[in-house]
C-alpha positions in Angstrom: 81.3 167.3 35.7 83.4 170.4 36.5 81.6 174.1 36.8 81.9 176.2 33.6 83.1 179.8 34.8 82.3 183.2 33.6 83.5 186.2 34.2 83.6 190.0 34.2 85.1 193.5 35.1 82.5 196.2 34.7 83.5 199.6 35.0 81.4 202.4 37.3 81.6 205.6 38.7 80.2 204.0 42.2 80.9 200.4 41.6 80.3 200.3 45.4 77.0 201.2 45.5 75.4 199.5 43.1 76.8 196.3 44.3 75.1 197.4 47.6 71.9 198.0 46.1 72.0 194.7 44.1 72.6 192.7 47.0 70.1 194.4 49.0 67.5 193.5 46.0 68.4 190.4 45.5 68.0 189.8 49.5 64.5 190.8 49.3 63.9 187.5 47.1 65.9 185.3 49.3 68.8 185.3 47.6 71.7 186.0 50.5 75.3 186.6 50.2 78.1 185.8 52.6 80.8 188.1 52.9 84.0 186.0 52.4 86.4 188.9 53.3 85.3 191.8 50.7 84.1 188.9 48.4 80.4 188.5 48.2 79.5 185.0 47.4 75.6 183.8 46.8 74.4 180.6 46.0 71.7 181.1 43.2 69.0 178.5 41.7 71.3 177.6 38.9 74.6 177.9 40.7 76.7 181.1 42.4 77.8 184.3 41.7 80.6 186.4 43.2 80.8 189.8 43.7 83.5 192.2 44.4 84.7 195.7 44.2 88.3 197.3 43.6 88.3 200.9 43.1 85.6 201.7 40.6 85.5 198.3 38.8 83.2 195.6 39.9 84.4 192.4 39.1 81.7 189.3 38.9 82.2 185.9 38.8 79.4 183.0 37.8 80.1 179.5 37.9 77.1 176.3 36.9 77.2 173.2 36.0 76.3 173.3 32.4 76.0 176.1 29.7 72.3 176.7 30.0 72.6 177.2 33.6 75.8 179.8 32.9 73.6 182.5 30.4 71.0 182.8 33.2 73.0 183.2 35.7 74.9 185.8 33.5 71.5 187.6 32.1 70.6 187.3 35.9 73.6 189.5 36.6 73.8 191.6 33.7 70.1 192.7 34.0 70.5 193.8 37.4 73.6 195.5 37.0 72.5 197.6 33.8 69.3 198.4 36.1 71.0 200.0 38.7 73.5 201.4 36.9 70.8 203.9 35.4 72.0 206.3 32.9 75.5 205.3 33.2 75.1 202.1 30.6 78.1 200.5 31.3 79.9 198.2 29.0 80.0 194.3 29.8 82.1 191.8 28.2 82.6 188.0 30.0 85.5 185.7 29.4 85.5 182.4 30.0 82.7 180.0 29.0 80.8 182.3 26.4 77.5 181.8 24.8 77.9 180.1 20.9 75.1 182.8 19.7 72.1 181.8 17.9 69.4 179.9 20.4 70.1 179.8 24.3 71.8 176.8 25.1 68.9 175.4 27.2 66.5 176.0 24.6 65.0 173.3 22.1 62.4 173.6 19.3 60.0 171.0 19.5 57.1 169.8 17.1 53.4 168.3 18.0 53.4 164.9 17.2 49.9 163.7 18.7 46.9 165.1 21.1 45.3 162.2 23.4 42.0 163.6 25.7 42.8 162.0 29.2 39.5 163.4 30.9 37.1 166.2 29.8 39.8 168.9 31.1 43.1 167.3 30.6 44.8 167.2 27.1 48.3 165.5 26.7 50.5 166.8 24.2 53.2 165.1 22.7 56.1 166.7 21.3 58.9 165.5 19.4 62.0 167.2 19.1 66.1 167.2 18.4 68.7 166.6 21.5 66.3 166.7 24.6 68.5 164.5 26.8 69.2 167.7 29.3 65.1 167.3 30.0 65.6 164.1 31.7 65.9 165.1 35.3 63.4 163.8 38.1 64.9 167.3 40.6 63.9 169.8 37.7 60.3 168.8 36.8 59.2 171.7 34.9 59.9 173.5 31.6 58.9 176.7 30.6 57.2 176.4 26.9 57.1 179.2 24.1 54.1 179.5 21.8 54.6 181.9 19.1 51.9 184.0 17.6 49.9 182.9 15.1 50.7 183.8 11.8 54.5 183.6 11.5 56.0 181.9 8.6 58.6 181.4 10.6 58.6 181.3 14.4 61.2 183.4 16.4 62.8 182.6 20.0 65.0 184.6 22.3 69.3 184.7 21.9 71.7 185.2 24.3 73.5 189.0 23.4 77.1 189.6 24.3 76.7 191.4 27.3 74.6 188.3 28.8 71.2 189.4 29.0 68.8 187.7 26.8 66.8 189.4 24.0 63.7 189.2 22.4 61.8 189.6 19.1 59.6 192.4 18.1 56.6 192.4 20.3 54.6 191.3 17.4 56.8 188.4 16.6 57.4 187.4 20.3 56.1 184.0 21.7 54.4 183.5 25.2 56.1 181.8 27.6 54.4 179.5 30.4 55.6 176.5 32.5 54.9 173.0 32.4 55.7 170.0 33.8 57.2 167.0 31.8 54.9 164.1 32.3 56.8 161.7 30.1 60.2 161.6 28.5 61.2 159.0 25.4 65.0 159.7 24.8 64.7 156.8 22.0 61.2 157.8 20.6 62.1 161.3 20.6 58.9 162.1 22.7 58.2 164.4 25.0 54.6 164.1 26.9 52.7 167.3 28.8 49.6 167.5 30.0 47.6 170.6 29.4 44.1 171.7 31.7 41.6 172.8 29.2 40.4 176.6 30.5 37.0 177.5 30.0 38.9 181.1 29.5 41.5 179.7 27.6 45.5 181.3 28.4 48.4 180.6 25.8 48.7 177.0 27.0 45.0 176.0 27.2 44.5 177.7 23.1 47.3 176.2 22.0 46.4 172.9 23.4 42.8 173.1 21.9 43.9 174.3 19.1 47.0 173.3 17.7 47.3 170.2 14.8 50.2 167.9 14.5 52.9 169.8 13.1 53.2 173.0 15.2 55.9 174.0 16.3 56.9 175.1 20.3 60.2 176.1 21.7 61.1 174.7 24.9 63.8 175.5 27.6 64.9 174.3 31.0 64.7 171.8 32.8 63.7 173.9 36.0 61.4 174.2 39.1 61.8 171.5 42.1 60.3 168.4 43.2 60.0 167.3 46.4 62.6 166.1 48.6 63.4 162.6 50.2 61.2 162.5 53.9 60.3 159.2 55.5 56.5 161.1 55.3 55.5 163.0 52.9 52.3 165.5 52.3 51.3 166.7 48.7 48.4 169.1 48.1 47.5 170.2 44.7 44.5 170.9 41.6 44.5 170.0 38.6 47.5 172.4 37.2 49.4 170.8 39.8 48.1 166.9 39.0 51.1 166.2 36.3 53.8 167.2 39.0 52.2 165.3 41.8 52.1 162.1 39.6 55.1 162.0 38.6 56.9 162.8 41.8 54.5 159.8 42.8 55.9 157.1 40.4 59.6 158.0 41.9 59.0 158.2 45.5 60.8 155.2 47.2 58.4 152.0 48.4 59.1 152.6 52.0 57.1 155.7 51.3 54.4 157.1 53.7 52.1 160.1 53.2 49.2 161.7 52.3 48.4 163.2 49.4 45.1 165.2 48.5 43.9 166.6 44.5 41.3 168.8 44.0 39.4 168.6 40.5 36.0 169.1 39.5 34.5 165.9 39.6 35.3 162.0 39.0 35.9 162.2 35.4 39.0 164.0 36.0 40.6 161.6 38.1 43.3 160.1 36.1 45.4 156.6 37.5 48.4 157.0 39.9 50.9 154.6 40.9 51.8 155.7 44.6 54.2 153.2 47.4 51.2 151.4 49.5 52.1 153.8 52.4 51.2 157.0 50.5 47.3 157.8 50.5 46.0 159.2 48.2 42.6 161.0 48.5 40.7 162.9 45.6 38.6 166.1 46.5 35.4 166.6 44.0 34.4 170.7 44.3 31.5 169.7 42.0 30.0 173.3 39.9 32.1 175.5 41.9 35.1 177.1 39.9 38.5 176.3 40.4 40.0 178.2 42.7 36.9 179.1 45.0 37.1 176.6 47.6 38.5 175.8 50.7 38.9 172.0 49.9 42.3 171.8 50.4 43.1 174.0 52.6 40.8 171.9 55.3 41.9 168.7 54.0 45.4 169.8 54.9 44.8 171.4 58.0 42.9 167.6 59.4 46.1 165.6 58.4 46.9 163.7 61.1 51.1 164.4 61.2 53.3 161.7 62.4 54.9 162.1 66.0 58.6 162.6 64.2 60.1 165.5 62.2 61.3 163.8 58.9 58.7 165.2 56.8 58.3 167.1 53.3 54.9 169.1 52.5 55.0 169.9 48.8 52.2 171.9 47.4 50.7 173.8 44.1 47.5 175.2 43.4 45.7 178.9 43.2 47.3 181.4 44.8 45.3 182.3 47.6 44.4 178.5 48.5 48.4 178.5 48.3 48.9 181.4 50.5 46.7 179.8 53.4 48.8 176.4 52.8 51.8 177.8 53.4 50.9 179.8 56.4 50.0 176.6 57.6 52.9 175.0 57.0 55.4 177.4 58.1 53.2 178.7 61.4 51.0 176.3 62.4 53.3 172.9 61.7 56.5 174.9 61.9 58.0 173.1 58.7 61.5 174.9 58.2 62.2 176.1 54.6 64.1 172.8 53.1 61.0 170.9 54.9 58.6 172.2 52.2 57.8 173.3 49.1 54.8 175.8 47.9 54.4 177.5 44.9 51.3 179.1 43.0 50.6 177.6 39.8 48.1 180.1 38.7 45.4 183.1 40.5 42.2 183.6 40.1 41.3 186.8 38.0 38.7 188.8 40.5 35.9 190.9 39.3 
């Protein structure tokens, strides 16, 4: 499929600068540009952006594969640039590949269909929707849902506005946004499965997924976030918030796969079945009474893995963010795994006292 391109001339009084400052931001979340003589090119999660400056007119330049991808990489931009622009507000119009209006072009309303209890803390959801095909993806596991407030007669969702950021309602009328990971997809049933962990201290996601009855409605956008990626052995380390992702990047790892893979949850009820190649191990860790997020069980169970004596491996691990943090420390200093040799990412933090 050929990119879709947008593009734009912005006018500033010190075009220069901010394009300086923005790139220096955007450096500080690992986001780099290469200088391409005067043109500033940077390969972003949904695709690139170009930068350059003539005179006192910035010119920018985004290019993805498909429309959803193109309005964030343009609300991306446009945010930034109306950030550092301060009091200036300049004006931004794109040509090219525009947005239709109405809903963001990633961004589906979906219904509840049916509840099933998997275990005493796990709740799978299925939704039902319109046009879902762009979910399907086994790279992009994740979607980010949006529960509106109670209440509304009708629900409202965020639009794309001409000058490519994205707007939202009224704070009263705005939903809640959090991310999940598709554990299921039925393109000829129309279904869509997610799995839900049911919070003692119930979030957005846990209330809605105790609460809500067949019927309500959801908007849902994406698909996004990463799996893991091909390694003759691979590692995975994760809780519960994590155990959708984990299993289904387990049902599409090849046969000849070997690795180890750890899951914390509370106790043996909340184990769920897994289909895993013969090679991959797969080893559940019980923390009994102790909340989530208090223990080290993990963190030791991936710091005893015995690694194998070559270097095509892939560590891939989600759970509390300060169990995370100690992961990936280990990872990167301790096993010296490179960037594209793993993933780590917090799926949640514990609130301290």
């Amino acid at each position: 499929m050929d990119s879709l391109v947008s593009e734009t001339r912005i006018a500033l009084a010190d075009a220069a600068g901010l394009a300086a400052r923005m790139i220096d931001h955007l450096a500080e979340h690992d986001i780099a540009f290469e200088d391409r003589g005067g043109l500033m090119v940077a390969k972003l999660p949904f695709g690139t952006s170009s930068l350059a400056v003539e005179a006192e007119t910035l010119k920018i330049r985004v290019e993805a594969k498909d429309k959803g991808h193109l309005e964030m990489l343009r609300s991306v931009v446009a945010s930034h640039v109306i950030e550092f622009a301060g009091d200036e507000a300049p004006t931004i119009v794109w040509s090219g590949h525009e947005s239709d209006g109405g809903t963001l072009a990633n961004f589906r309303e979906v219904r509840l269909k049916a509840v099933t209890d998997l275990t005493p803390r796990m709740r799978r959801l299925t939704f039902t929707g319109d046009d879902i095909a762009r979910f399907v993806n086994d790279d992009d596991l994740h979607v980010r849902l949006y529960f509106p407030p109670e209440g509304l007669a009708k629900p409202e969702w965020p639009w794309p506005a001409p000058d490519g950021r994205i707007l939202w309602p009224a704070p009263d009328r705005r939903p809640v946004t959090r991310y999940y990971t598709i554990r299921r997809i039925d393109l000829q049933a129309c279904e869509i499965d997610i799995d839900f962990v049911v919070h003692d201290h119930a979030g957005p996601g846990s209330a809605f997924a105790v609460n809500a009855q067949a019927g309500a409605i959801c908007g849902m956008a994406g698909p996004l976030g990463r799996g893991i990626r091909p390694a003759r052995w691979v590692l995975m380390a994760g809780d519960e918030t994590a155990l959708p992702a984990m299993a289904r990047i387990l049902e599409t790892l090849p046969a000849t796969a070997t690795g180890e893979v750890f899951i914390e949850v509370a106790d043996q009820l909340e184990e769920v079945p897994l289909v895993a190649p013969a090679g991959v191990t797969v080893r559940w860790l019980h923390r009994g009474d102790r909340p989530a997020g208090t223990t080290q069980l993990l963190v030791d169970a991936v710091k005893a893995v015995q690694w194998p004596d070559h270097r095509e491996v892939f560590a891939w691990v989600a759970c509390e963010a300060q169990a995370l943090k100690a992961l990936r420390n280990h990872l990167r200093d301790d096993r010296k795994l490179s960037r594209d040799q793993h993933l780590a990412v917090a799926y949640w933090s514990l609130r301290q006292p």
